[in-house]
N, C-alpha and C positions, 0 to 999 in steps of 0.2 A: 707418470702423471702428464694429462697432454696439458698443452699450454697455446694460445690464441695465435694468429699467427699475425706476424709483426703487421700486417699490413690492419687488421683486425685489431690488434691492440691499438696502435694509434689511431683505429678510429674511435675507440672507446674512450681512450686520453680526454683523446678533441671533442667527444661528446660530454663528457664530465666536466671539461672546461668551460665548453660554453654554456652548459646552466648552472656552473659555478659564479660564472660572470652574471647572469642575468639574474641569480639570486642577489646577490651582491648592487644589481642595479636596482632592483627591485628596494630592498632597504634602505637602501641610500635615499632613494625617491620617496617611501612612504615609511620607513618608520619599522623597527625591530619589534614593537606590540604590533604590525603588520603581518610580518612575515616572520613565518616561527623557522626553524629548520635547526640539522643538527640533532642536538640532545634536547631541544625547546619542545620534538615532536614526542620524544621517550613518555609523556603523560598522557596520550593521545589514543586512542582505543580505535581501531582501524571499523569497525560497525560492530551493529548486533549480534549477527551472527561471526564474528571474528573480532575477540577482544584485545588482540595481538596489539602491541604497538603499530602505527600507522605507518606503514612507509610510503613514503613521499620526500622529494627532493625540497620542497618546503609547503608551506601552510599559509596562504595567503586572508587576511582577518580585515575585507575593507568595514568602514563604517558609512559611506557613502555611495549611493551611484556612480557619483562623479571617480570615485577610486577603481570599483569595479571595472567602469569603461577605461582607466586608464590602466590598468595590470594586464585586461584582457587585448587591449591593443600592443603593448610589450611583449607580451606571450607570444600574439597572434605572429609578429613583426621576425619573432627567432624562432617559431614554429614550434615551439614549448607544446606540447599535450598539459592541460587544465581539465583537473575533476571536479565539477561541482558538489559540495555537500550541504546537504540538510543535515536534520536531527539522526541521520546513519539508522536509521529505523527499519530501510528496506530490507526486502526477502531475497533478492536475488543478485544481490555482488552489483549492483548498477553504481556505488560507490567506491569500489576500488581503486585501489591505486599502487605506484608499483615506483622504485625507487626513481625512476626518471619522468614520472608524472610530479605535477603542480596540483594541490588539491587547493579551492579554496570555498574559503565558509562563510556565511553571509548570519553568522549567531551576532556578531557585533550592530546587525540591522535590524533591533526586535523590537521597533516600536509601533503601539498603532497610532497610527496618526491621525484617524476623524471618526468618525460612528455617525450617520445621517438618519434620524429614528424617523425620520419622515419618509423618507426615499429607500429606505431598510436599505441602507449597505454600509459598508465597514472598511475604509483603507487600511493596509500595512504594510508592514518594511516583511520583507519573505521569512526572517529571524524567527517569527515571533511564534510561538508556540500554538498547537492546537487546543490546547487547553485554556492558555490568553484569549485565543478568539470567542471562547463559549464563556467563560464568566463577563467576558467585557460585553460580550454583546445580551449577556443572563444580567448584568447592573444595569442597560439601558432597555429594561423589559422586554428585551427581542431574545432570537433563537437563531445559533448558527448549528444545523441539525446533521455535518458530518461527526460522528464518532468512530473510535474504534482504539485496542486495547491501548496504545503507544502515544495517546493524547498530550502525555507530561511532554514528551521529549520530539516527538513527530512535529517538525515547521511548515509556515504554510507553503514558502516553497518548493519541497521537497511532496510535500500532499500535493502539487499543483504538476510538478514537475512529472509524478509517478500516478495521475489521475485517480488519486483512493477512492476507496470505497466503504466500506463499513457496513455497521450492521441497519442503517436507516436508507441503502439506497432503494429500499422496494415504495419509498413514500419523496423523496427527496431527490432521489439520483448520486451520479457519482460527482466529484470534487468538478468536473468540467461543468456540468449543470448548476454550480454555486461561486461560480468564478464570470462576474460581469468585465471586466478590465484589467491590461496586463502592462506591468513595466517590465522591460526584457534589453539585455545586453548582449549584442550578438559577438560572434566571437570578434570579429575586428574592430571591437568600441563601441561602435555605433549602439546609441540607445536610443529605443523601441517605445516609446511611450502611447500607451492608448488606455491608458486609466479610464474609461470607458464607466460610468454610473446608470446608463439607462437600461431595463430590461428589454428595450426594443429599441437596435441601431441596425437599418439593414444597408447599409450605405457600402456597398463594396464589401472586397473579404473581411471576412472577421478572423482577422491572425492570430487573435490569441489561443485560440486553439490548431494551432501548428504547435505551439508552446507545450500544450497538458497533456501528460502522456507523456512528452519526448524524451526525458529520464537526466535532463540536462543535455543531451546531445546536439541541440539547434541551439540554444543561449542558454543565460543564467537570468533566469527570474530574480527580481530584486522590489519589487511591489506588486499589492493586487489590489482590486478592491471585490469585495464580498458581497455575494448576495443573502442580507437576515430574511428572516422569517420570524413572525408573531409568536412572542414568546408562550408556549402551551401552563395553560394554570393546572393540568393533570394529566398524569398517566393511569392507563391501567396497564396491568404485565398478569399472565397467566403462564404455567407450563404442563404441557399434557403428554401422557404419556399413550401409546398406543402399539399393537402386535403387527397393523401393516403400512406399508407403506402407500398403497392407496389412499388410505385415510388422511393423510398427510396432505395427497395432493386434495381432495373432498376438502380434507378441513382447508385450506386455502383460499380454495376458491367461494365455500361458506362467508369467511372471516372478511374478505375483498367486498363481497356482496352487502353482507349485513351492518359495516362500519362504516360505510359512508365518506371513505376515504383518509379515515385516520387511523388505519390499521399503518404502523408506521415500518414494524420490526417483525420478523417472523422466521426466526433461526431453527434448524434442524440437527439433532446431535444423536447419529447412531447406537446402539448399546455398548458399544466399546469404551467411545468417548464420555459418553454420559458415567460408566461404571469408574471411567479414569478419575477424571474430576471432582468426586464424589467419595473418594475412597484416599485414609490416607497412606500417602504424607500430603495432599491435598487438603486443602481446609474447608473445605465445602463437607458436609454432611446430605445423603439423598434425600428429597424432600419428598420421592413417589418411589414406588416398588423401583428396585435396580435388576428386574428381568422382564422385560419389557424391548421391546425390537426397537424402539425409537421415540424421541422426545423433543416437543415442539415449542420451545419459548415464543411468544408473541406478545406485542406490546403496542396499544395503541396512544395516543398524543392528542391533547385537545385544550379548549376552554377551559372546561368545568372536571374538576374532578370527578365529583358523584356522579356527573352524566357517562364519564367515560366507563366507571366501574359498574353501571346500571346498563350501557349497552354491551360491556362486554359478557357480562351475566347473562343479560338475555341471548348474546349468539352461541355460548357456551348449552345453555337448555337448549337450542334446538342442536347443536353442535351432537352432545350428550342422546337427544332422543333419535338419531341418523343413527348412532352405534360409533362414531368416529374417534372415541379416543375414549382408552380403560378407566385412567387416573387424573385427576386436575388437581392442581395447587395455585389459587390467587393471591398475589401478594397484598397484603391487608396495610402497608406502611412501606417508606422509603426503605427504611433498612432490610425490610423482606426484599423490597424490588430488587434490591443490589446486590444480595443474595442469590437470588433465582440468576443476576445477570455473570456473577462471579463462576457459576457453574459453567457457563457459556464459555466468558473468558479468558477462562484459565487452560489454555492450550498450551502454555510454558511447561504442562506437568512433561508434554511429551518428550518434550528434549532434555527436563530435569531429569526422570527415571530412565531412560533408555538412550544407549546411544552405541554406535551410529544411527543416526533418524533421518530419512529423505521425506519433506516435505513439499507439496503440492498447491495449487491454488489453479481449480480451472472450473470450466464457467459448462453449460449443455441446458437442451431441453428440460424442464422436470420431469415432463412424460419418459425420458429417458435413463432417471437416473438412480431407479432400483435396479435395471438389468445394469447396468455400466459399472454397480458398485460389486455386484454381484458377480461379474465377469470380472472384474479386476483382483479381488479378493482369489476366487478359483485360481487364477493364475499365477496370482504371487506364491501359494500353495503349492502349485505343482512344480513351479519353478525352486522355491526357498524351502518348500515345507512347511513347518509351523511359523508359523509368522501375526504382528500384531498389525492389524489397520486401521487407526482410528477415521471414522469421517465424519465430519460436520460442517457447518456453514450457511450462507444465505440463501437456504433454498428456494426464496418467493422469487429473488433475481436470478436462479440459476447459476449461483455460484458455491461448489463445494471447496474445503479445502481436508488432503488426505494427507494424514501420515503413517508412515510403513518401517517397522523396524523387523527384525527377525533373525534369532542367533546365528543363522549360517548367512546372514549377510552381510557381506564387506563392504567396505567403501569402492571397492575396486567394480562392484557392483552394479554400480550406480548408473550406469547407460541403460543396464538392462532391464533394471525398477524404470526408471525412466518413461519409458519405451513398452513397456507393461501400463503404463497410466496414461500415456501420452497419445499412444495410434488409435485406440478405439474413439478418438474424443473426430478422428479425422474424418469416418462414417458417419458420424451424429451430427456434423459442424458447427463440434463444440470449439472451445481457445484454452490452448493449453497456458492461458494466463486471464484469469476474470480479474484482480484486483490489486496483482504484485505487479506487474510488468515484466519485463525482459529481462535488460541486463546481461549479465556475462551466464548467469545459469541455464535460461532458456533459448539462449539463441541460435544452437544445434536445433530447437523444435520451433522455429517462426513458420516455416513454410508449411505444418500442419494447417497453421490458422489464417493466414497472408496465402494468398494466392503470388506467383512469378512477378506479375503485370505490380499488385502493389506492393512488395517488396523494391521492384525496381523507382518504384516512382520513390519514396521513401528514399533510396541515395540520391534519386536528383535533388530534394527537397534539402539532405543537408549536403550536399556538395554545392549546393547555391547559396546556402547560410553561413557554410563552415565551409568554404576551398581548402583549406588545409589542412581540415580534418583535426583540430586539435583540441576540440570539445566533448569529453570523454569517451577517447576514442575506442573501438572496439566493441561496443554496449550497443546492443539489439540486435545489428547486425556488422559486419566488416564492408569496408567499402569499397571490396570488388570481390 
């Protein structure tokens, strides 16, 4: 058995010493419901996609800014690596952590703190749930219109942190376009305040968007304030079925036209996913034939109900008299609507029934993206063989998400599925990331969608934030 070599052991010693020490200092200063470590992390689920105990040298739990700025300037001081976490919801490892990393969580900061129904926005501590923020802002008759599946547990920090998206940004935009004002803790203490309530400050840069996106890697978000939106007295929701994929792009550009700008939602689910969904151990039952090439949820947002349900009828007849789609189903009630949305979804079937599963999330042209499905499919074929591909996603913004299982594929596989999904996106100048982010999964493929020039500028930016590098380090890219 080899064994380290002395000079190597004692560096490891003295590296275990010193963030034994600084956990230790860290308690002492703030308090053992602070800082968890030890067997206090044993309860602790490392994220979503890895339900493993969390490892980390400890677990840092402020309740205030003022704590926040002071852990992170301790850290900063002994050059400690700090993971930021959210609700652990992401797709691609940007929360990991690794026994000589500091994770810490801002769930102890989940309060809102104002709701301004005049000026429509909504302060809060980063803790607070997405789900918090839509009933609170749905009790003060407003609408905070990001959604998407991980609502319960997904924080706004983390949604701000990872710029989400969901199924409404073809009407709303992404989390950066609903984010007016940021509180932000850079790694050396210093705290960032620019709580910012106006939709128009053009007074110098507007920094908080250095912030969104940055995955934690530039500071730790610790308040925001919100931009609401008028709360909608109705929706309507339809789902169509159709044999091509032109029709798809047609019916879009129809539905854009004839709604008047409260077409809010417009998802697209191939026959694959549509058949998964729909079939059990799935609880969805299919509401339209299940052979059929592809199937269109859409859902528009408005005032009035019956005005919504009477314009989406009328664009569905001429929709109907163009030849654009075989089969239609309107949801007639909330519990049909949630029905029809449950079919969307439910994309957990794919990792429930099959596994190993490499999952995807990138963004292209529409006009691009039946040959692209089409090429990708052929080639995981010739490469795997039989193989399953589900696709679906938000096709009105150009964002698909794929997933690919197939019995002669390993795990060990997985550069080459990768790389199979990933290069064609480089012709199209598509991003081999629409809505997940980076993180530790994607960052073999940044320079598909980054050009040299902004990749490089991107380390100046956090080598000017972070000199030391110890705000979760290693996520997007390395810093040389």
């Amino acid at each position: 058995m080899d064994h380290p070599a002395d000079g190597a052991c004692g560096s490891f010693l003295e590296l275990q010493k010193h963030m034994d020490d600084l956990v230790a200092g860290l308690t002492a200063e703030f308090g053992k419901e602070c800082v968890l470590s030890g067997a206090d992390l044993a309860n602790r689920n490392s994220g979503y996609l890895d339900n493993s105990p969390l490892k980390a040298k400890a677990l840092l739990l402020p309740s205030t800014t003022s704590e926040v700025a002071r852990m992170l300037r301790l850290c900063n001081a002994a050059s400690q690596p700090v993971v930021p976490h959210g609700g652990l919801t992401n797709l691609v490892y940007n929360t990991r952590t690794t026994q000589n990393e500091i994770a810490i969580s801002l769930e102890r900061m989940a309060a809102v703190e104002a709701v301004d129904a005049t000026g429509g926005t909504m302060t809060v501590q980063a803790g607070v749930t997405l789900r918090q923020v839509q009933e609170t802002a749905s009790a003060a008759g407003l609408f905070f219109p990001l959604d998407l599946a991980a609502r319960d547990s997904a924080t706004v920090g983390g949604l701000i942190a990872n710029n989400a998206g969901g199924t409404r940004v073809l009407r709303y935009g992404m989390m950066r376009d609903l984010v007016l004002g940021l509180e932000v803790v850079l790694a050396d203490g210093t705290v960032l305040t620019a709580l910012n309530q106006m939709f128009k400050n053009n007074a110098g840069y507007d920094l908080k968007h250095l912030f969104i996106g940055s995955e934690g890697t530039l500071g730790v978000i610790t308040r925001a304030v919100l931009r609401l939106w008028p709360r909608p007295g109705g929706a309507a929701t339809a789902l169509l079925g159709m044999e091509r994929f032109d029709q798809v792009a047609e019916l879009l550009a129809l539905a854009q036209s004839q709604l008047s700008g409260a077409l809010s939602s417009f998802e697209v689910m191939w026959n694959d996913f549509y058949r998964l969904t729909t079939t059990p151990p799935a609880l969805s039952k299919p509401p339209l034939r299940s052979d059929l090439a592809l199937y269109v949820l859409l859902e528009t947002l408005g005032p009035e109900h019956a005005a919504q349900q009477a314009r989406l009828a009328d664009m569905l007849e001429k929709a109907h008299a163009r030849g654009l789609f075989s089969e239609a189903v309107v949801a007639a009630s909330s519990s049909q609507r949630q029905a029809l949305w449950r079919i969307r979804e439910d994309s957990e079937q794919i990792e429930a029934q099959f596994r190993p599963t490499f999952s995807f999330d990138v963004s292209l042209p529409i006009s691009a993206m039946e040959g692209y499905v089409t090429g990708i499919r052929l080639e995981l074929s010739r490469s795997f063989g039989q193989v399953k591909c589900w696709v679906f996603g938000h096709a009105a913004d150009g964002n698909l998400h794929v997933g690919v299982w197939g019995s002669a594929i390993r795990q060990s596989d997985q550069a080459q599925v990768e790389n199979i999904i990933y290069q064609p996106l480089l012709a199209l100048r598509g991003s081999v990331s629409a809505e997940h982010g980076i993180g530790l999964e994607k960052k073999a493929y940044l320079s598909l969608s980054r050009s040299a020039e902004e990749i490089a500028v991107m380390r100046r930016l956090k080598a000017a934030l972070d000199p030391q590098g110890i705000l979760n380090p290693g996520k997007i890219f390395d810093l040389s």
